[in-house]
N, C-alpha and C positions, 0 to 999 in steps of 0.2 A: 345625360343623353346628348350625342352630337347634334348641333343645329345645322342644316345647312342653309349656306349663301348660295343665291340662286342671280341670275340675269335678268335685273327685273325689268318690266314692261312699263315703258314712261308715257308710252300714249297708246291709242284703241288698235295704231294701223300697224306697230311697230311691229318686228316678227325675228330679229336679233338686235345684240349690240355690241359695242367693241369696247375694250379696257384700252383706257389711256396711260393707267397707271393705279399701280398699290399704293395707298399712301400708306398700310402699315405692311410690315413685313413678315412672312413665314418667323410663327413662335411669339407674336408679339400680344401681350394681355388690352384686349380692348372690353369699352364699356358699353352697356345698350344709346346707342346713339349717338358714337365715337363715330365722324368717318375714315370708312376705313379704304374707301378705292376711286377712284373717277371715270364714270361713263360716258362713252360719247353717244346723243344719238341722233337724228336727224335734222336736231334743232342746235341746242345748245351740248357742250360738256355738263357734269353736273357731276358732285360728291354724293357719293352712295353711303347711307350711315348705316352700321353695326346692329341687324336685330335683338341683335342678344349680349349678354357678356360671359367673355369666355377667351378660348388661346386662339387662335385665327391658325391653325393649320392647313397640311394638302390642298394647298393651291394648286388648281387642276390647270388655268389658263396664266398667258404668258400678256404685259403688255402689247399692245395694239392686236390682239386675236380678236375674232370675233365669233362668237357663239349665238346659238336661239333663245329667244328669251322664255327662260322660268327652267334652264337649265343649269345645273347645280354648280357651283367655280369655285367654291373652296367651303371649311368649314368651321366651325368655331368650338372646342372640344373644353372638357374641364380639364386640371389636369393629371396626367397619365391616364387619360380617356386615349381610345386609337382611332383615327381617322377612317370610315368608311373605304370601300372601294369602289370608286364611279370613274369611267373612261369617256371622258368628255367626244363634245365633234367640235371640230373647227373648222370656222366655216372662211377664214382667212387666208389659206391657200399655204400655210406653215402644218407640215407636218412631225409629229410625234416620233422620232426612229432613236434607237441606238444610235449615239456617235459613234464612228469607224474611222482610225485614225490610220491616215495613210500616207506611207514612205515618201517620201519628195525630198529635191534637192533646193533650197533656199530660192532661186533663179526660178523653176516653174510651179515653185505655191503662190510666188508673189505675183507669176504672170496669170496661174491658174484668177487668185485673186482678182487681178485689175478686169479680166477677164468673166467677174463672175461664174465661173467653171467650177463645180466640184469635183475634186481631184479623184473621189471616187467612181466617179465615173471615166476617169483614163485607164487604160489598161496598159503601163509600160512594160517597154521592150526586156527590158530587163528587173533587176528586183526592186528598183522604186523610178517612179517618176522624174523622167528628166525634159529639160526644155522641150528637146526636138518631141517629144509625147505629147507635150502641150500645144505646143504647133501645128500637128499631123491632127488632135482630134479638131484644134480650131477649124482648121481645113478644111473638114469634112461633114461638119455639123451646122444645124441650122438654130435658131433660137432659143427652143426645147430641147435640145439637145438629140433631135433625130438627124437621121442620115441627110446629108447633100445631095440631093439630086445632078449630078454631071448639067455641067453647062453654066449653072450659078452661079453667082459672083461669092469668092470666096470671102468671107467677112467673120467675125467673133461675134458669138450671140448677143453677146453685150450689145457690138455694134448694129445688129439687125434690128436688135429691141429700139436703140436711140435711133436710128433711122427711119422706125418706121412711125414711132411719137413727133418725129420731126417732119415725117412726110418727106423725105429723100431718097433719090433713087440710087441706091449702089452701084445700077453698073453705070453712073456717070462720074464714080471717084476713085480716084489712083490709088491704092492700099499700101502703108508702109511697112505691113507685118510680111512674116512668110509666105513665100510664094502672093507677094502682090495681094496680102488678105488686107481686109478693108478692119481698120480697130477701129476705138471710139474717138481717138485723137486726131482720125481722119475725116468725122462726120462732120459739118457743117453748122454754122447756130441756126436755129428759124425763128423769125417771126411768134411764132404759135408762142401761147402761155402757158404751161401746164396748170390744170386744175388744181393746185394744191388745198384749197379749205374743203376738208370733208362738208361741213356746214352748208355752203355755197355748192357743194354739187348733189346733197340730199336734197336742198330746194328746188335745184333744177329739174331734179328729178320726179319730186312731189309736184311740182305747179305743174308736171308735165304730164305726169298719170289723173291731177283734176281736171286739167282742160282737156282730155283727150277722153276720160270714163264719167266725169260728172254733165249732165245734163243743164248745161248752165243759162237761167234769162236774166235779163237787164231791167231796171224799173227806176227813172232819175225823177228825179225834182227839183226846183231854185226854192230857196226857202230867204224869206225877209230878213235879214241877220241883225235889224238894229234893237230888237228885244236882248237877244241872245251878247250882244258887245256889251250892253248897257247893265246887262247879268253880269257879267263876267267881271266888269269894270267894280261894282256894290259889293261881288262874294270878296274880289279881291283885297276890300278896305276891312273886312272882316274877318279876313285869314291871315294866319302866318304861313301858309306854305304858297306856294308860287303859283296860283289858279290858270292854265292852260285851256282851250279852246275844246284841246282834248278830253282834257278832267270834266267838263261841263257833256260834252259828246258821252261818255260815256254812263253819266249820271241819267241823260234822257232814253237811253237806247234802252238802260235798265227799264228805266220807268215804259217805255213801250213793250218790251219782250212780256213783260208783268201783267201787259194791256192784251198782248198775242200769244201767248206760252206758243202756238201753232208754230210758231217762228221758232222758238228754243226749243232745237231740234237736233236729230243727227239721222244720218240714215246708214243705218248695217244691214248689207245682207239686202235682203226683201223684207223688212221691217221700217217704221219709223220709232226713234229711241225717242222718248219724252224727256225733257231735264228737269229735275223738281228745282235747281239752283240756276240762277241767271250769273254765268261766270264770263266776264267778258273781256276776251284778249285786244292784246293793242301791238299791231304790229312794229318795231323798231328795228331798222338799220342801224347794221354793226357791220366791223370791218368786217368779217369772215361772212357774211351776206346778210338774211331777215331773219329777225327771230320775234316770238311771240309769246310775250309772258303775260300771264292772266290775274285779272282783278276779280277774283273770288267773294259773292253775293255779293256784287256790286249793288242792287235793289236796298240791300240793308244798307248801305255807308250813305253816309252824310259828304257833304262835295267836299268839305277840307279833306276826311277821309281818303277819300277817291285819292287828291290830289297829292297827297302823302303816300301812297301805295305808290301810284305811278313815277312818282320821283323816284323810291326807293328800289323799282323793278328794273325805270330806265337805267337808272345809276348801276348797278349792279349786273344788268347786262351788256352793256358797253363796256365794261372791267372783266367779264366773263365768270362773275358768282353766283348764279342763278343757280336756287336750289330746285330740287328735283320737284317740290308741290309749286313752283314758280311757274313750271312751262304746262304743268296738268291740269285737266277738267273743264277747258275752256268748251263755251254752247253758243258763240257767237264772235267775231272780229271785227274790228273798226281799223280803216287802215287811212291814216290825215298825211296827205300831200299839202295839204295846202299855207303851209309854212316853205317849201321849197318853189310857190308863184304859181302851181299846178292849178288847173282851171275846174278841171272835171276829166275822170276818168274812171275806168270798172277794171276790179279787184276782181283775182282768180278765188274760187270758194278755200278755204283753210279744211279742206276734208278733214272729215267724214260729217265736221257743221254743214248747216243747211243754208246760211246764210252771211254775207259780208259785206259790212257798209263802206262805200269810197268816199271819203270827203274832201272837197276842193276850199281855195281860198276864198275868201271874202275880199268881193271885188264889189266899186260903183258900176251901177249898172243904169241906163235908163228904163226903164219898166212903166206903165200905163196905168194909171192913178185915178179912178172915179172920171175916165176920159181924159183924163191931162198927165204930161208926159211930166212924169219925175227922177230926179235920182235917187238909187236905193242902195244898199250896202246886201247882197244879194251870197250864199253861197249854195252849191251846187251839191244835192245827195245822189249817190248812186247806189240801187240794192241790187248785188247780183246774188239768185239762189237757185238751191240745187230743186231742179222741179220733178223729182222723185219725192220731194218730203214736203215741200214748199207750192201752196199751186200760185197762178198769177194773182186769183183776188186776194189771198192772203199776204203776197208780199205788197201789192198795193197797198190794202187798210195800218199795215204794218208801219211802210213811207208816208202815208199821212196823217197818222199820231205821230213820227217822229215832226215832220213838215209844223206838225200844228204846235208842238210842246215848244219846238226850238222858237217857232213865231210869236207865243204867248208861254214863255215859262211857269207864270201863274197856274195854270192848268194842269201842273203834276203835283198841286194841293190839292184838286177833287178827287 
């Protein structure tokens, strides 16, 4: 019996996804667990592996399409089994037609070409497309290929599109095509960058739908950090992996979410989601913007532990190999500025969690000591949470079991 491969869902909010690429091809015999394609989606890329074994048949979607997710994209048959028949939707803006190949003469395919103009869409003068046809529809058209309104500046859709990504105004350039039409070799460079990381404009997008629909508050604290160096300084003569600030950060959050489950949360819908796992993401910059890969029952690992996942998470997302359970099931984030000098600052929530820690550096501070003025080695927490799920007294008791574990480590023995 055919199995089919489906679009699958890499997080709670996601709702399609786009193929990057097949990595097997139409016919090719794979095994349960082989990957067989690469997904992109709001976070990282990621290799989608083979549920079944079997031929990888009817491939319904084309690189870079994008489709809703748990909808069907090809399928895996025995063989001389026959392929289903499913007529996918694409949600990419490529549509599915009969090619229709049409008469032109060398001159206005390659103009139609530079052009972006589909030649089906000319209607020449006579029995196949000639220049002056390619000219007359430039003429007359606008972007999308509708009518020109009289008065407009004549331009190629091509050029309309680059001019309007540029923010330029046509009727302030001389046209060197037909009848004074404005091409693309006549536009201007700007300024402007185009967004090219899909990555980098799903974040924008996301940090932009949380701060705008989550109900976000703030709760900081200084907390005494010469326990927490002095920790750091002991695990690290007892470890062989490279003990970070972070790895310790995430060892205690555990041991608090454990203290608050309240905290390890989510909120869908008009519901709060409970999490029976403390899985706790660590935000990393990457060139293509943030991504956040998750330290899964952080509560159960031991700090070498900790600190060997996170090596092997950061590593691997900076090279772009995160696998698809790398960036899923996170119930809380920590996001640490404080290796780039940052002082203190609050983190937008990582929806649809309920909560995210901002950690600053560890700075001397002067601070007030039994009445007398001392120097401390002092770092800054900040909890912002979503207060649909989270109220203020729970993120308070929350930030000071963390405040008190990081001041006395001892304390995540009782």
């Amino acid at each position: 019996m055919a199995t089919n491969i489906i679009m699958p869902a890499l997080e709670m909010a996601q709702t399609t996804g786009k193929l990057v690429r097949w990595i097997k091809t139409e016919g090719a015999t794979v095994t349960k667990g082989e990957p067989i394609m690469e997904i992109e989606t709001d976070k990282v890329t990621v290799e989608i592996e083979s549920p079944a074994s079997g031929i990888l048949s009817g491939l319904l979607i084309h690189e870079g399409d994008t489709v809703p997710v748990g909808q069907t994209i090809a399928w895996l048959v025995a063989s001389g089994e026959s392929v289903p028949s499913v007529a996918p939707t694409i949600q990419s803006g490529r549509t599915i037609s009969k090619s229709v190949e049409v008469s032109a003469t060398p001159v206005a395919r390659k103009m139609a070409e530079e052009h972006g103009v589909e030649l089906s869409r000319i209607k020449p003068n006579g029995g196949r497309v000639e220049k002056a046809d390619v000219s007359a529809y430039l003429a007359r058209t606008d972007p999308k290929g509708f009518p020109n309104p009289s008065g407009l500046r004549l331009a190629s859709p091509k050029a309309r599109r680059l001019a309007l990504e540029r923010g330029v105004d046509l009727s302030m350039l001389r046209g060197s095509g037909p009848d004074g039409a404005v091409l693309t070799s006549d536009i201007p460079t700007s300024n402007i960058q185009p967004l090219t990381s899909t990555l980098w404009r799903v974040m924008a997008e996301r940090m932009t739908t949380s701060w705008t629909t989550v109900p976000h508050f703030f709760l900081s604290r200084d907390v005494n950090a010469s326990r927490l160096m002095a920790w750091r300084e002991q695990a690290q003569k007892r470890s062989t992996e490279k003990i970070t600030y972070t790895d310790l950060l995430v060892k205690v959050v555990a041991v608090a979410l454990a203290k608050h489950p309240r905290v390890n949360v989510s909120w869908s819908g008009n519901a709060i989601i409970q999490h029976d796992e403390i899985n706790v993401g660590v935000a990393v910059a990457v060139e293509e913007g943030l991504i956040v890969p998750v330290i899964h029952r952080a509560d159960r690992l031991g700090l070498g532990e900790i600190a060997a996942r996170r090596n092997d998470l950061v590593t691997r997302a900076q090279a772009g190999k995160l696998r698809l359970e790398d960036i899923q099931g996170g119930t809380f984030t920590i996001s640490n500025l404080g290796m780039y000098g940052v002082d203190a600052f609050q983190a937008i929530i990582n929806s649809p969690q309920a909560a995210i820690l901002a950690v600053g550096r560890i700075a001397e501070r002067v601070v007030p000591s039994g009445g007398v003025p001392v120097v401390q080695p002092v770092m800054t927490l900040s909890l912002s949470c979503d207060h649909r799920a989270v109220d203020g007294a729970r993120g308070a008791q929350f930030l000071n079991t963390l405040g008190e574990l990081l001041e006395e480590p001892l304390g995540m023995l009782e």
